[in-house]
N, C-alpha and C positions, 0 to 999 in steps of 0.2 A: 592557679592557671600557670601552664607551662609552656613558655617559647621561646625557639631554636631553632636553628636553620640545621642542615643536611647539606653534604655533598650530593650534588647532581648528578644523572648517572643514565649517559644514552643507552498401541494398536488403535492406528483410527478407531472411533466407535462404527460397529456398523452399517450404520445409517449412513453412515459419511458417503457413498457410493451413491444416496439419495441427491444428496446436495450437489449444486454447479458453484461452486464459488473460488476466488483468486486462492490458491495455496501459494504463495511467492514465498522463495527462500531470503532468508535474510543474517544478518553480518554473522560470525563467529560467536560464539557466548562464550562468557569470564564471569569471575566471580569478579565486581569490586565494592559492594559493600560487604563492609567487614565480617568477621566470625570470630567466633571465642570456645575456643575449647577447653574441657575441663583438663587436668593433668595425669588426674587418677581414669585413667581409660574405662575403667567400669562402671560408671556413671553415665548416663542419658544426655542426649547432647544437651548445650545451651542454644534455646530457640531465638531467633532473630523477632523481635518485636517491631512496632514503627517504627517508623524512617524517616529521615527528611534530608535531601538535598539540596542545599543554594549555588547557585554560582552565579557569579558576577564577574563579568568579561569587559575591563575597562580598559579602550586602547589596546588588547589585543593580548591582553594579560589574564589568563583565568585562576579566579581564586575559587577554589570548593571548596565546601565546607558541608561535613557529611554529619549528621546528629542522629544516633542508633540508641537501641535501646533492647535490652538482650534480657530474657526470662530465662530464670534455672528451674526446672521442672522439678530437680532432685530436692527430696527432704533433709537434706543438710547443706550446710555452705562449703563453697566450693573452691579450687584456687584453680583459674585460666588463664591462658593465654589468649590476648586478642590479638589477631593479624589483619595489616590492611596491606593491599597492594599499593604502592605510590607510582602515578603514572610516571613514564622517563621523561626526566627532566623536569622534572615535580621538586619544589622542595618543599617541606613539612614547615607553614608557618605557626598551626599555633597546635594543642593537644590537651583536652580537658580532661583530668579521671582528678577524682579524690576519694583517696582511701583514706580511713579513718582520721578527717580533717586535713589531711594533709595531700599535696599536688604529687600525682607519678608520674616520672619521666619514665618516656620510651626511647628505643633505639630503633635504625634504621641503619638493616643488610643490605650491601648495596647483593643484586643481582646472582653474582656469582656463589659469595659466601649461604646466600640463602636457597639455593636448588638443592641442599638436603633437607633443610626443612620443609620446600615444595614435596618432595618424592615421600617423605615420610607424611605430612599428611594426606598425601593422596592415596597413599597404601592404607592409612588407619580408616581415612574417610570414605573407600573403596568409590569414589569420583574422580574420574579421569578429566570435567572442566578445571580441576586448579591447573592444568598444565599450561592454561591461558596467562597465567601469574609470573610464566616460566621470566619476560620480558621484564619484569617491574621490580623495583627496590621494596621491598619488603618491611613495612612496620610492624614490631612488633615491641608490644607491653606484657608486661605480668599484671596481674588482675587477683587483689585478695581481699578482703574476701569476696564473696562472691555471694546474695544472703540466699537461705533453704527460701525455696515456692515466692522466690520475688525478683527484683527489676536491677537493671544497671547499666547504669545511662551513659555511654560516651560521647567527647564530641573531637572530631579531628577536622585539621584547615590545612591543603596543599595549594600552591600557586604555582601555574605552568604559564612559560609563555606558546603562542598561537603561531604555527606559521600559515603563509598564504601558498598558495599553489594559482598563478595565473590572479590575485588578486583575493582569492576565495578563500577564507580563512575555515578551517574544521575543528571542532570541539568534540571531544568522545570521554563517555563516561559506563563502562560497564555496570548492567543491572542484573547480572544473573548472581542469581543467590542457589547454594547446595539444598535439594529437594530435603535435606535430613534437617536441617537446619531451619525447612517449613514447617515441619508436623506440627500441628497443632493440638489434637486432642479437643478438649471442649471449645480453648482458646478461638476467638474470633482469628482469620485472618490478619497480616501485616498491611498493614496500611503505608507506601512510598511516596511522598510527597516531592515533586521536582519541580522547579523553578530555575531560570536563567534569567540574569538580567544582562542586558549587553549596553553599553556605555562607550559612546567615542565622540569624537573634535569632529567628525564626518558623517552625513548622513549615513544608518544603516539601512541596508540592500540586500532585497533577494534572499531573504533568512526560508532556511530550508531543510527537513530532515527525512533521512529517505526510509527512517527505521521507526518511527513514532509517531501518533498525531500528537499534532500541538495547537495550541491557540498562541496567538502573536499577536500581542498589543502595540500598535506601533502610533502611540499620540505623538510623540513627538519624533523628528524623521531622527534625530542623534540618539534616543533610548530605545531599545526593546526590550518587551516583557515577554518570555517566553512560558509557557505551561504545559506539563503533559496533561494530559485530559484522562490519559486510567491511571486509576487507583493501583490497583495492583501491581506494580511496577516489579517486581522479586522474582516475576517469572519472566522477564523480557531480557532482552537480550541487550546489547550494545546501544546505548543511545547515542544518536549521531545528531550535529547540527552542523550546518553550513551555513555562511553568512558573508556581505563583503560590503567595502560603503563605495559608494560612488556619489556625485553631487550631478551627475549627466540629466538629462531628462528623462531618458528610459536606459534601464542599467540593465547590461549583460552580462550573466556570468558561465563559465565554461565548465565541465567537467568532463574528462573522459576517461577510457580503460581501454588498454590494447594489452591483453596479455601474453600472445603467444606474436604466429606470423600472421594470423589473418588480418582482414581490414577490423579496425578497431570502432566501437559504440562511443558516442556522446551524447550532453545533455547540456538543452541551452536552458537558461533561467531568465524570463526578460518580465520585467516591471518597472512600472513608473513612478516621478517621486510622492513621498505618503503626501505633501501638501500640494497642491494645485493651485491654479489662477481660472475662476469662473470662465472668461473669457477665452482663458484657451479651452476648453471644451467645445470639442465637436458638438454644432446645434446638430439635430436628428428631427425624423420624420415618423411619426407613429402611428402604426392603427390597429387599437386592438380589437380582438374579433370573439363574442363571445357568445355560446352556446345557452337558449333560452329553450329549447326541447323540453318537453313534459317532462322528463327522468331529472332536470335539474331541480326538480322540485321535493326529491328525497332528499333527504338526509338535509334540508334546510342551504341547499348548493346555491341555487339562485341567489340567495341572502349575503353567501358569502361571496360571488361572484361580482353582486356590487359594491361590498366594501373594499373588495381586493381591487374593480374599476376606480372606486372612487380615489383611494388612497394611489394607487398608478397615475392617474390624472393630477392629483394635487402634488405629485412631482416634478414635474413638467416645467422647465423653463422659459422665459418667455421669447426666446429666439427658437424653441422646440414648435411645432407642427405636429399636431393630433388630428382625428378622427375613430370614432366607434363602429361598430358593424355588431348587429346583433342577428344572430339567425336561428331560426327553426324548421315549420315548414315554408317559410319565405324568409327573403332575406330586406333588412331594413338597415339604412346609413341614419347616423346620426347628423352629419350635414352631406349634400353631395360634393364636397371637397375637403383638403386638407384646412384645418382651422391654426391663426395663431393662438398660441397658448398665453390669450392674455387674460386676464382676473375675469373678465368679463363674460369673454370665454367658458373658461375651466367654470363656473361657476353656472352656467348654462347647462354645461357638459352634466355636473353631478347632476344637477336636477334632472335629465333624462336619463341619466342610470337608475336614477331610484324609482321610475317610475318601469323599469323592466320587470315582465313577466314570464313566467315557463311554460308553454303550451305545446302540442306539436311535435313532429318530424323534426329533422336533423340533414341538416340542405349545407353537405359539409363542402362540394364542391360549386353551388354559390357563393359562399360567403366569402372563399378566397378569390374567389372571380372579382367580387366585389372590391375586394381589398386587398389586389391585386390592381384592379384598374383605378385606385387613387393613388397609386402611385405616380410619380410626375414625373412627365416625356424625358425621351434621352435627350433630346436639344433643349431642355429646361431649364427647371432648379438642381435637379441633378448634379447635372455637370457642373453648372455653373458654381456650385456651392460647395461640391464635394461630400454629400449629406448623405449618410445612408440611411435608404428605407427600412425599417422594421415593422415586420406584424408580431404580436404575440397573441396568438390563438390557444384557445380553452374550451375542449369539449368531453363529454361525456360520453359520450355514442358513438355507434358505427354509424355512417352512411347510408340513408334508409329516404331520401328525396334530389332528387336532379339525378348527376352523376353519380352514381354508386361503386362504380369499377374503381378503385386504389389506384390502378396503373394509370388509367385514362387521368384520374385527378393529378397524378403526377407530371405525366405527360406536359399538361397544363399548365402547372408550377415551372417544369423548367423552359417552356415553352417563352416566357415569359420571364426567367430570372437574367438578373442583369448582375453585374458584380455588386452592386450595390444593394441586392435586397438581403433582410433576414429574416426568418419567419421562424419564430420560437413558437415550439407547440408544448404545450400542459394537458395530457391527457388527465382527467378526473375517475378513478377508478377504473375496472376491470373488462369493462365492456367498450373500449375503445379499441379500433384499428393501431395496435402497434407498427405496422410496419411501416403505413401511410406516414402515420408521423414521425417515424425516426430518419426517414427519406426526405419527406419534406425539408427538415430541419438540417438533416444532412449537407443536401445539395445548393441551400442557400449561406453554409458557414456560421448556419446556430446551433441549436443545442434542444434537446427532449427532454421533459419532466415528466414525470408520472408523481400524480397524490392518491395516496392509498384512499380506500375507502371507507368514508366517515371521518378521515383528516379535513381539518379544517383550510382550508384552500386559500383564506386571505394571507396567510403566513408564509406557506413558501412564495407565491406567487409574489406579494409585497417586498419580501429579501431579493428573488430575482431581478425585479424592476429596480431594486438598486444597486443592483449591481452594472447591468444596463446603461443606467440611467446618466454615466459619469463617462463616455468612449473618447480616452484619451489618444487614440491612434487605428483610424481604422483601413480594410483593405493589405495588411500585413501579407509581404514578400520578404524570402529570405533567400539571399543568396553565399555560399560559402565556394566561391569558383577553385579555389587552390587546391582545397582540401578533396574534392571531386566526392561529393557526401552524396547517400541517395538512402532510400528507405527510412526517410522522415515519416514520425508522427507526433501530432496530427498531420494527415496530406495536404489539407488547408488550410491553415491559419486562421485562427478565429481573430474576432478584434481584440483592444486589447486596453480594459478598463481602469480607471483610479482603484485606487484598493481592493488588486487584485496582480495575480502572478500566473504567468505562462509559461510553460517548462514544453520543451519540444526536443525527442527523443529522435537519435540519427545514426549510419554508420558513415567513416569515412574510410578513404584507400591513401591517401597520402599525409604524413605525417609533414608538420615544419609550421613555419610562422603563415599565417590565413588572416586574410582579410572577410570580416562578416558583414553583409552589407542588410542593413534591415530598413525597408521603404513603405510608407503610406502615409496615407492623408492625418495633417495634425490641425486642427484648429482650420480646416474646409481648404488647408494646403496640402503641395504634396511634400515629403520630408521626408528625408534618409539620412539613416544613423549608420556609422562605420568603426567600428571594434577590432583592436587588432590580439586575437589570440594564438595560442602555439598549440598544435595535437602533437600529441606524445608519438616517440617511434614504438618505445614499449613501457607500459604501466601497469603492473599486476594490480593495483589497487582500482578502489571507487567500483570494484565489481556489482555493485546495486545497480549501476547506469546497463552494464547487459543484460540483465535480470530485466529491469522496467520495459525496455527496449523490446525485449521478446514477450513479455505481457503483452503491452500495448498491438504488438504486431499478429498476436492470436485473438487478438478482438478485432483487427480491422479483416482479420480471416474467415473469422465464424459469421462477422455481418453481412461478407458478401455471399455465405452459403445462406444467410437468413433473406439476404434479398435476391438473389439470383437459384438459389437451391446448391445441392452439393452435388460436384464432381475430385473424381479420385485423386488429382492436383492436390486441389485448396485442402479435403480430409487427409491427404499424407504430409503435407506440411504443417497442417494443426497437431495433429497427434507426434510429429517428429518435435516442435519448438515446446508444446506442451510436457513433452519427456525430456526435454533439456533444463527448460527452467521450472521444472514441477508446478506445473499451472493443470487444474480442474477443469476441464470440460465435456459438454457431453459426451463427446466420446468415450476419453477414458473409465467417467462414471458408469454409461452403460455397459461398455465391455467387460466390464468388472463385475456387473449385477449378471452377463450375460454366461461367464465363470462359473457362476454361483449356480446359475439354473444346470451345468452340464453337471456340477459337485452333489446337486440333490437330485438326480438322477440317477447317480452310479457312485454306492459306497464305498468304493475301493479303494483304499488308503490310500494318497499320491502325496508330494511333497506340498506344504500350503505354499499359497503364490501372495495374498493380497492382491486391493484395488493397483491393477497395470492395464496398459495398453495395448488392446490386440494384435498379436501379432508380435510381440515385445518380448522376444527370447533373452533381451537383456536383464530383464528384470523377472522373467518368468523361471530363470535358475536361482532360488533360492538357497540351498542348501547343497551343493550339487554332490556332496562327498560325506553328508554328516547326515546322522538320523534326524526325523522330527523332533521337535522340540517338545520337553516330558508335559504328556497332558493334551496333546495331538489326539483327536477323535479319527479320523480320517476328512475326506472333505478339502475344502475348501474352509481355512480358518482365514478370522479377519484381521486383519491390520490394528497392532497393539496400539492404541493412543501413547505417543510419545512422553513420557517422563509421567505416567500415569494419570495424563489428562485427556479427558473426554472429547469429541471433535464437538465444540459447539455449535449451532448451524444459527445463521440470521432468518428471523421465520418468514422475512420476505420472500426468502429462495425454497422453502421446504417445497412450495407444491412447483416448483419451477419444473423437474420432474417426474411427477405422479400421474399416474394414470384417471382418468376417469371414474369416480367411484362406482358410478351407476353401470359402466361399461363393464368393470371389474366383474357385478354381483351377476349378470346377467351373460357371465362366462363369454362377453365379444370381445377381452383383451386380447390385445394384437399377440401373438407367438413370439414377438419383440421385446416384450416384457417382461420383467422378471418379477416373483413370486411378490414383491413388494411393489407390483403396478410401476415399475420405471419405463416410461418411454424410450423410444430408437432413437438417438438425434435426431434424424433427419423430422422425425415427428416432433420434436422438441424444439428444432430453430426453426421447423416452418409454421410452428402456430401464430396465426394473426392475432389475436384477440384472448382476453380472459386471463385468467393469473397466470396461467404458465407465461401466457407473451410479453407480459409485462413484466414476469420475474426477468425473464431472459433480455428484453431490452436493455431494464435496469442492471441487468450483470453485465454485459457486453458494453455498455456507457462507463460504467467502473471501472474495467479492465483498460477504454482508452485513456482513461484520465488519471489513470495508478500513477501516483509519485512515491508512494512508499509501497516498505516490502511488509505480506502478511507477518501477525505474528508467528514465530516459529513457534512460540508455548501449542498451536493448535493444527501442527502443520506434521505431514507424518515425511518431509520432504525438508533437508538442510542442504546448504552448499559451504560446503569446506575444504581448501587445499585448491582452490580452481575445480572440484570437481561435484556432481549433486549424485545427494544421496535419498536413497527412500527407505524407509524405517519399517520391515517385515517380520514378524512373530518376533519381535526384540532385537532384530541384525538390523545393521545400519548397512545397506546394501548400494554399492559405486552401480548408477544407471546405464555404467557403459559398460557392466559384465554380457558377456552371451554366453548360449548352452553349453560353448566347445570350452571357456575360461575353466581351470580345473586349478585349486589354490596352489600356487608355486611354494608358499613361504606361511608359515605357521609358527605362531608368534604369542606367548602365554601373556594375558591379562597382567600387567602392575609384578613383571618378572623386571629383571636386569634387561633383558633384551627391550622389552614393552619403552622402558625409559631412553636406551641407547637411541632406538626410534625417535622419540620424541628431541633430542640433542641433535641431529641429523639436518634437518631444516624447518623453518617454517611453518611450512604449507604440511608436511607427514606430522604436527605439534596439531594444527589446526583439524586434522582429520582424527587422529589419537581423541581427542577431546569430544569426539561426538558421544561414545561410549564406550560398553567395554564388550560388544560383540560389534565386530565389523569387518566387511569384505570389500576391499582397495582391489582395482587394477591400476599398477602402476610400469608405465612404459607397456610391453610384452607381456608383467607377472602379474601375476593375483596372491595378494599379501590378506588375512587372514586374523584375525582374531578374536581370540576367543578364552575359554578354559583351556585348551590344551596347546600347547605346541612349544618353541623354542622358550628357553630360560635366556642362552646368551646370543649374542648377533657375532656370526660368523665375517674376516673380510669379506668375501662372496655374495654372504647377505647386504651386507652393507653396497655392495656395488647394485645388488637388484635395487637396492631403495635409491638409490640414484644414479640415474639411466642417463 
């Protein structure tokens, strides 16, 4: 073993038009687990095998430690080089290779000395991501041998320290690995294993990554265990984590982005600490309300409806207040008041759940009448205790006894809602009123479930109730007066439970030191927390926070055409923020299938366009100066999957889209439709009921709660340099071109000029690195590349690329 320290050193597939789903852009991709090349360049690459990542973040200090393992494909042994990027300000603590018994020491180029060896193998390896590397110190070993048709294990340790920004420490670790350096051949897939642990003298807080899922084990409030959840980690991009300790009762953390003059996006993080005091738990008022209709009687629903009561009931503390309501064609209380939740009680309670049966109608605006009026007077318990009411409701059906009208039942609902109510709905399958329930749950500050059908019901239902079941702070207000912030989301603040985290997306107009005042009831008092953060004047970074921000704000846009219908407003604002932060929705889906039907009508060869946006001359100028690309039929071609992967779809969403099959065969599809049965939007967010309305619910609930960005591996849509790109017949095309942009500047692929570019700044390195075909407007010009054009960069060039 050897250890040293270092000088430190600052085409879519075409279905994809079928699918509605988030395409969100996400950070830059690099390569930074390692690669090994052979020397003799005519040789087959060496393929990157498993992987495993640790790091351990103690006090604010990250140690990584990266363990690869590399297959030579060639029938002879080989002699490589392995490089690893070191991030800045990294130093190389420990480095494991043994050759022939014996330990080899590596060296490490700082930065400067190593951008020839960057440019040359980016020339060799004709991938324009190492330009990502361009920032980093440079490890590099020789490697001999290397054995024919087998393995070679390295292991390397860098330790960086962490700074905080307002508190909030960040950790980044690049995961994108060279496409050539995946092929596999018969070989299984690489398998990436990542792991963080975080270690500190202070509680940790608010741990957070806006580019990956993760699971977070947090037993004890000073450790966290961090885990990526995919496997395949070699084709993602940038892993991000966020993290900050506070010992407060509910911790606040800040992130924002102001990259140019406009008013700038943030992002608040607020949770509580991981251990509690039973007693400060807000007591609560419950009544759940559940659907005993004859339909509950498939699929074994009933069965699971009472273990899902039962188990909700034996949660219940004994300062908590319960009641049931169970309805079909009538509606029946389990006592005519709220009950306390003592042994004696709850114990009463099961025995009447099990005795539930499924017969009957579906008397959906009973039941909340019902449990609705066990709610207790304003001049009550209410008040006096500070207690919110909740119902969680669970049906299967439409509306088919009492009230039938959706509106009217709402009507009712908010006729009736006080700040204090919440009514969580669990629709069970496909034949439920979506719209009733997302309304409902909406206007009282809960939340919609949908369980697929033939899901077993006790399991989500039982996870919600505990999530529930713990409301460390309810009635949440935030005020940021300084900052003069508006276009929050969520608009209402949900409550806000133990072991759990609320991130609330915003813009502001004034930059400087802000007072945040956050207020509601704690422990059946009232209680305001006060935080004092700084919004930046200008921050090119944390660009995810505007990306999310415009997510979220095209879901609270599509809801209101789902509940109010569409007018030309709300559909040019969808389609204008869905072209900025490349986000999926029906619009742009169907306008794109709508393309296709005018392409297989009239074979005259035109330029191919890809899935865009009606009306969308910026992105409808593909090629404006260059032929088709060789292998162009005429038509309308589709959208390359990016880096030659397929658009995978979630098949919850497949029929979110589709037409009617029966409608289809019997030739009544709408004229709106294209040859693969795609509905119009406006047919698409106004369905009530059935899979399509539940796909689209559940998309549009996703979209409000997006904390991270899609993966880009399946996204035909990057944001690089500040600017987003969409990925057409293999060009990486700037969404702010229009018809009139005609390319100013032409610029050959991996020339001198190509690199000049890259030296230049930044943001033109970040864009260079998407590919090696792409169309930039930059300032006025439209900058170009491709196979042909400039070798060197003129002064005058150089002034166009910096405006």
């Amino acid at each position: 073993m050897n250890r040293f320290k270092v000088p430190t050193q600052t085409a879519i597939h075409g279905r994809m038009i079928l699918l509605w789903i988030l395409l969100m852009v996400a950070a830059p991709m690099a390569w930074s687990i390692g690669i090994m090349i052979p020397r003799q360049p005519e040789f087959s690459a060496i393929q990157l095998g498993d992987a495993e990542v640790r790091v351990e973040i103690n006090n604010n200090v990250a140690k990584t430690r990266v363990i690869q393992e590399f297959f030579n494909p060639n029938s002879r042994q080989l002699e490589a080089d392995f490089y690893f990027p070191v991030p800045k300000g990294a130093d190389v603590t420990d480095f494991v290779l043994y050759m022939n018994g014996k330990p080899v020491k590596g060296e490490v180029l700082e930065k400067e000395k190593a951008r020839e060896i960057y440019e040359g193998i980016v020339r060799r390896m004709q991938d324009p991501g190492l330009l990502e590397w361009v920032d980093s110190n440079l490890f590099k070993v020789r490697v001999f041998p290397v054995p024919p048709n087998g393995t070679q294990k390295i292991e390397l340790e860098f330790a960086q320290p962490l700074q905080a920004d307002q508190g909030m420490f960040k950790y980044l670790f690049p995961l994108k690995t060279p496409k050539k350096f995946l092929e596999r051949g018969d070989r299984p897939n690489p398998n990436v294993k990542f792991t963080v642990d975080v270690v500190s003298d202070e509680p940790v807080r608010n741990i957070y990554s806006p580019s990956h899922t993760i699971d977070t084990d947090v037993k004890d409030p000073k450790r966290a265990k961090v885990t990526l959840t995919r496997g395949n980690l070699a084709i993602t991009g940038d892993f991000v984590l966020f993290y900050e300790y506070s010992r407060k009762d509910i911790a606040l953390s800040l992130l924002a982005t102001r990259p140019g003059r406009d008013d700038g996006y943030f992002s608040l993080m607020l949770s509580p600490q991981i251990q509690y005091d039973e007693s400060r738990i807000n007591p609560k008022d419950v009544t759940f309300v559940v659907d005993t209709s004859g339909s509950m009687l498939d699929d074994n629903k009933i069965e699971q409806a009472r273990k899902a009561l039962t188990y909700c009931v034996s949660q219940l503390r004994p300062a908590d207040r319960f009641n049931i309501v169970r309805f079909s064609t009538d509606v029946e209380k389990y006592r005519p008041n709220l009950q306390e939740a003592s042994r004696e009680n709850l114990d009463e309670a099961k025995g009447w759940i099990g005795k539930l049966n499924a017969t009957g109608g579906t008397n959906i605006s009973g039941a909340l009448g019902e449990a609705l009026e066990l709610m207790p007077s304003r001049d009550g318990s209410t008040t006096d205790t500070g207690r919110v009411y909740s119902i969680v409701f669970i049906t299967d059906g439409l509306p088919t006894v009492g009230v039938t009208n959706a509106d009217e039942i709402l009507r009712t609902v908010k006729s009736r809602n006080q700040k204090t109510i919440r009514i969580f709905t669990f629709g069970v399958g496909n034949d439920v009123n979506t719209k009733l329930l997302d309304r409902v749950a909406d206007e009282t500050r809960a939340s919609a479930e949908y369980i697929r059908p033939g899901e077993d019901m006790e399991v989500p239902i039982g996870k919600f109730f505990d999530k529930i079941n713990r409301p460390v702070l309810t009635g949440l207000k935030l005020e940021m007066t300084a900052a003069d912030v508006y276009d929050l989301y969520p608009k209402e603040l949900p409550d806000l439970f133990y072991g759990t985290q609320l991130t609330v997306f915003g813009r502001f107009k004034k930059s400087g030191p802000t007072a945040i005042r956050l207020s509601g009831v704690a422990a059946g008092k009232p209680t305001e927390f006060t935080f004092e953060k700084t919004l930046p004047e200008k921050e090119p970074g944390n660009d995810f926070v505007e990306k999310l921000w415009g997510t979220r704000k095209i879901a609270y846009l599509l809801d209101e055409i789902r509940a109010h219908g569409e007018s030309s407003e709300l559909k040019e604002e969808t389609v204008r923020l869905a072209k900025k932060y490349g986000v999926v929705t029906p619009y742009t889906s169907y306008l794109v299938a709508e393309d296709q039907l005018v392409a297989d009508r009239n074979p005259v060869p035109r330029p191919p366009i890809g899935p865009v946006l009606r009306g969308d001359v910026s992105v409808r100028n593909r090629i404006a100066s260059s032929a088709p690309a060789a292998g162009a039929s005429g038509g309308v071609r589709r959208m390359a999957a990016p880096q030659g992967q397929p658009m995978d779809a979630d098949a919850s969403f497949s029929g979110s889209l589709t037409a009617n099959r029966a409608e289809e065969a019997s030739g009544r599809v709408s004229s709106l439709a294209d040859s693969n049965g795609q509905k119009a939007p406006a047919s698409v967010l106004a369905a009530t009921s059935g899979k399509e309305a539940v796909a689209a619910s559940k998309a549009i609930r996703q979209m409000k709660d997006a904390e991270k960005a899609v993966d880009e591996a399946k996204s035909g849509y990057r944001q690089a340099g500040g600017k987003s790109f969409q990925l057409a017949d293999g060009v990486w095309i700037d969404t702010d071109l229009s018809n009139a942009d005609k390319p100013t500047l032409r610029i050959k692929y991996l020339s001198e000029a190509w690199f000049a570019v890259s030296r230049l700044t930044p943001n033109l390195r970040e864009i260079l690195a998407l590919g090696d075909r792409i169309r930039v407007k930059i300032g006025d010009q439209v900058v170009e590349i491709g196979a042909d054009g400039k070798d060197r960069l003129e002064p005058a060039d150089e002034k166009i690329l910096q405006p």
